[in-house]
N, C-alpha and C positions, 0 to 999 in steps of 0.2 A: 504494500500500500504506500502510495508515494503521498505526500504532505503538499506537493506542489505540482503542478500540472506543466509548468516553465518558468526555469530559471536563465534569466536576463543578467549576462556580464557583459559590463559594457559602461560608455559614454554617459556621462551626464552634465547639458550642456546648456546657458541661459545663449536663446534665439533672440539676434539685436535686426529688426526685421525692417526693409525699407523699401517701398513698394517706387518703382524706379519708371519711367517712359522705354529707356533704351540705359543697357549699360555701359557705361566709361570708357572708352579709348584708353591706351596708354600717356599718360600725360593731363588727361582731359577730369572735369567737374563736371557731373549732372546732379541738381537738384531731386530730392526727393521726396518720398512723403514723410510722414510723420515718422517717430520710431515706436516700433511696438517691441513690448518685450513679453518671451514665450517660454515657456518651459521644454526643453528638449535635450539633442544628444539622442545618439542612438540607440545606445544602453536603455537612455530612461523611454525615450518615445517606444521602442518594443513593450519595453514593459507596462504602461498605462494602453496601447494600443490591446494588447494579449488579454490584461484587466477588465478594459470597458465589454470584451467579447462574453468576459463570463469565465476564462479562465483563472485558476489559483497558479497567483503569480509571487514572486519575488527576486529582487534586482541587489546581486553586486554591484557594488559603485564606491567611486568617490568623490564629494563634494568638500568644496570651501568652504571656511568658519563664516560667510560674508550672507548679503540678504539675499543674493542669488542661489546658494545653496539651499537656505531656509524656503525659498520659492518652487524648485526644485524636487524638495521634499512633501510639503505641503500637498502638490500635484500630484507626488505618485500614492500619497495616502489617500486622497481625494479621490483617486479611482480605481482602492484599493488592494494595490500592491504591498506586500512584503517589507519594509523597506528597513527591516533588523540587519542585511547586510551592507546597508549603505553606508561609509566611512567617512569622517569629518575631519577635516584638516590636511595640514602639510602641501597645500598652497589654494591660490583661490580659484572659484570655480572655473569650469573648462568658459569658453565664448565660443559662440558659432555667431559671423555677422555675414545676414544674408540679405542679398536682391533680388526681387521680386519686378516681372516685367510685366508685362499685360497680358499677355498670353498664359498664364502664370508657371510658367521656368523660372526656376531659380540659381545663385551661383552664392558657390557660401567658401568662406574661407574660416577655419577654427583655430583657436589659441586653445588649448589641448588643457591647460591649469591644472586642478588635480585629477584630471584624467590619468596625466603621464605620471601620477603617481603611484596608481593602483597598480601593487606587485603582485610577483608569483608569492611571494612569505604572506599576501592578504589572502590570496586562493587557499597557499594550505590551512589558515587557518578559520575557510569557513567552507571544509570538508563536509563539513555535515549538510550543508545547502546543497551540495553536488549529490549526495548519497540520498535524500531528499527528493528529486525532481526525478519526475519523467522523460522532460527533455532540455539541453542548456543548448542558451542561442547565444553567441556572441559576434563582435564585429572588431574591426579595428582602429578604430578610437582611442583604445587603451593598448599600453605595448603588448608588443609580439608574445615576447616570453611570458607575460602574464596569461596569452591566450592561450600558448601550449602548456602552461601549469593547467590552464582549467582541463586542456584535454586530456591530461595523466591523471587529471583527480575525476574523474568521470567515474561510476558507479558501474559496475555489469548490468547490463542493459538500457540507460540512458543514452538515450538520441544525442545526438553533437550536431550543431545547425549553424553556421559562418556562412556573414554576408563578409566576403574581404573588401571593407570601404572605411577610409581611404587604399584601396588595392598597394597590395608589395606581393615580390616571390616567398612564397609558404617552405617551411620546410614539410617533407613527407610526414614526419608524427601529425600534424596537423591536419593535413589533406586524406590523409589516409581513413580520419575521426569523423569528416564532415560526410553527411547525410541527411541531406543534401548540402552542395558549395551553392550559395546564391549569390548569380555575378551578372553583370550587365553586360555588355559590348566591351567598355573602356576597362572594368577590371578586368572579363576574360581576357581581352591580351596582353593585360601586365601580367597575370601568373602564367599565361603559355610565355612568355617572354620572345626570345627571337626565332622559335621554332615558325617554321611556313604556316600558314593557315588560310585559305578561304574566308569569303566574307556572307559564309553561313552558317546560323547558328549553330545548325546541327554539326558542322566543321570542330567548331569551338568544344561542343559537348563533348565531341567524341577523345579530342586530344587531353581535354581535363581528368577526364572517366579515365585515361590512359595513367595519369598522375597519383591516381589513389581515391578520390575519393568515390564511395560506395553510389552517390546520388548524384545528381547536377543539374540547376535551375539555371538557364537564361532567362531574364527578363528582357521584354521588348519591347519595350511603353505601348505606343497605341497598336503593336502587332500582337500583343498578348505574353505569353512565356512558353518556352522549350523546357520539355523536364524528357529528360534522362538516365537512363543507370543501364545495366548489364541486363536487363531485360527488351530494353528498345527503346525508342525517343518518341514525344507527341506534343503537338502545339497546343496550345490552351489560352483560346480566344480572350482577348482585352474585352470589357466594359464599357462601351461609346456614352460619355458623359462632358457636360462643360465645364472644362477645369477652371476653378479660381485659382489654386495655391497647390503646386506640386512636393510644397515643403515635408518631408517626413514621409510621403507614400510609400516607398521602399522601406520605410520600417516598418508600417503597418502591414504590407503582405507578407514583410517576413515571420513578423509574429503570428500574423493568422495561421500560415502554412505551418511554421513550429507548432502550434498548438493542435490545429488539424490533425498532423501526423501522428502527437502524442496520443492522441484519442483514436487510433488506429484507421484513420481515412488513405487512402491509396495515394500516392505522389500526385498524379492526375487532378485526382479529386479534390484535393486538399490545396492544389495550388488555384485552381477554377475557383474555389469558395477563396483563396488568397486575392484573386485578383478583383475579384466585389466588394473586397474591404480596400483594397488600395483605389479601386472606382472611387469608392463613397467617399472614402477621406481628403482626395481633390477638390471634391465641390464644397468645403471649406476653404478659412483663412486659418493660415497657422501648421501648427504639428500637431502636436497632441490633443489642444484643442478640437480638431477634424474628424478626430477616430471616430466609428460608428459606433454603433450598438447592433446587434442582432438584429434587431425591429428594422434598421435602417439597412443594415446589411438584406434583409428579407426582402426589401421594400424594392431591389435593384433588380 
């Protein structure tokens, strides 16, 4: 009997959000709008996204002594996450500051704060969170080794789920755990690196699948997602919806699908219900703010 349905290590980051006409040249000033500030980060948006669905969640993190962290927190109990593993101090919170254009694409650049602080010595000792969960999701937000400590402390039979963003080359312990690797275009060919490839998904799947990991999800915004493993590959239609704010959707489907799978839905299947919650949570403003509910997720 597991305690937790998914466990979120990862990012947790205050969104400095500025809804822009066109973005900046090199060199260049454009005015913008107002600033909003949001609760996010990868880590924590998984986690409130996974939450609002219905799943028993809880989030490794670490946040600043500062009112961003207090912000942060607040958020993920508000949508009732876990959040006994989140860590306090040892520098201030992570920043992601993002633009917002009308089309609603975003381009975000992060100051990492005490993201980059969350070690492998924090993993081992919240072994019992891992031993806990049915399935852990993580990204990379937080460093490398911190993410191959979560993968050694993994329990026999929990699921391992990595989106690599911002993408680097994995070492094999790593790739070998995920199940599924969730990667777009631009990570998939940072982890194939300089190997030849085609500019087809199914290209991409097959050469990842080659690397170790058991699973492998391309996403492909309005073309839907490729899911793959050693059984065969299938597209799985996008959601035609009018986007306001692209901000955090990739966290929302990755959470949905972790959770999906922990509740033993088929990759297929579980990414098709993933891609109705990254639908829904476009047609908000924001991140976490966005995420659906069930009802809303139905409603698609």
């Amino acid at each position: 009997m597991y305690d937790y349905d998914l466990l979120v290590i990862g990012s947790a980051n205050a969104d400095l959000v500025i809804g822009v006409e066109r973005r900046p040249g090199p060199g260049e000033t454009v005015l913008g709008s107002d600033l909003a500030v949001h609760p996010g980060g990868k880590g924590a948006n998984q986690a409130v996204a996974a939450a609002r669905l219905g799943a028993r969640t809880a989030l490794l993190a670490r946040v600043g002594d500062d009112a961003y962290g207090r912000l942060l927190l607040d958020a993920q109990r508000a949508a009732g996450v876990d959040t006994g593993g989140v860590l306090v101090g040892g520098a201030p919170t992570g920043v992601a500051l993002i633009t917002v254009d009308p089309d609603g694409d975003n381009s975000i650049v992060v100051s990492p704060g005490a993201n980059g602080k969350l070690t492998p010595g924090d993993v081992r000792a919240a072994r019992n969170l891992f031993h806990a969960s049915r399935v852990v999701s993580a990204q990379l937000e937080i460093p490398l080794e911190t993410v191959a400590e979560a993968v050694r402390s993994l329990a026999p039979g929990t699921r391992f789920v990595l989106n690599p963003s911002p993408p680097r080359p994995l070492p094999p312990e790593v790739l070998a755990a995920c199940d599924p690797l969730i990667v777009n275009e631009h990570e998939a060919r940072v982890i194939i690196g300089d190997e030849p490839v085609g500019d087809e998904p199914a290209d991409w799947a097959r050469i990842l699948l080659a690397r170790g990991p058991r699973s492998v999800v391309v996403t492909l915004g309005a073309r839907g997602a490729l899911v793959a493993s050693t059984q065969g590959a299938a597209l799985v239609p996008a959601v035609k919806v009018d986007p306001v704010d692209t901000t955090g959707a990739g966290d929302a489907f990755t959470a949905a699908l972790a959770w999906r799978l922990g509740q033993g839905d088929a990759l297929a299947d579980a990414a098709a219900y993933a891609a109705r919650v990254g639908a829904a949570s476009v047609t908000k403003a924001g991140a976490q703010g966005s995420y659906p509910t069930p009802e809303e997720v139905a409603a698609l």
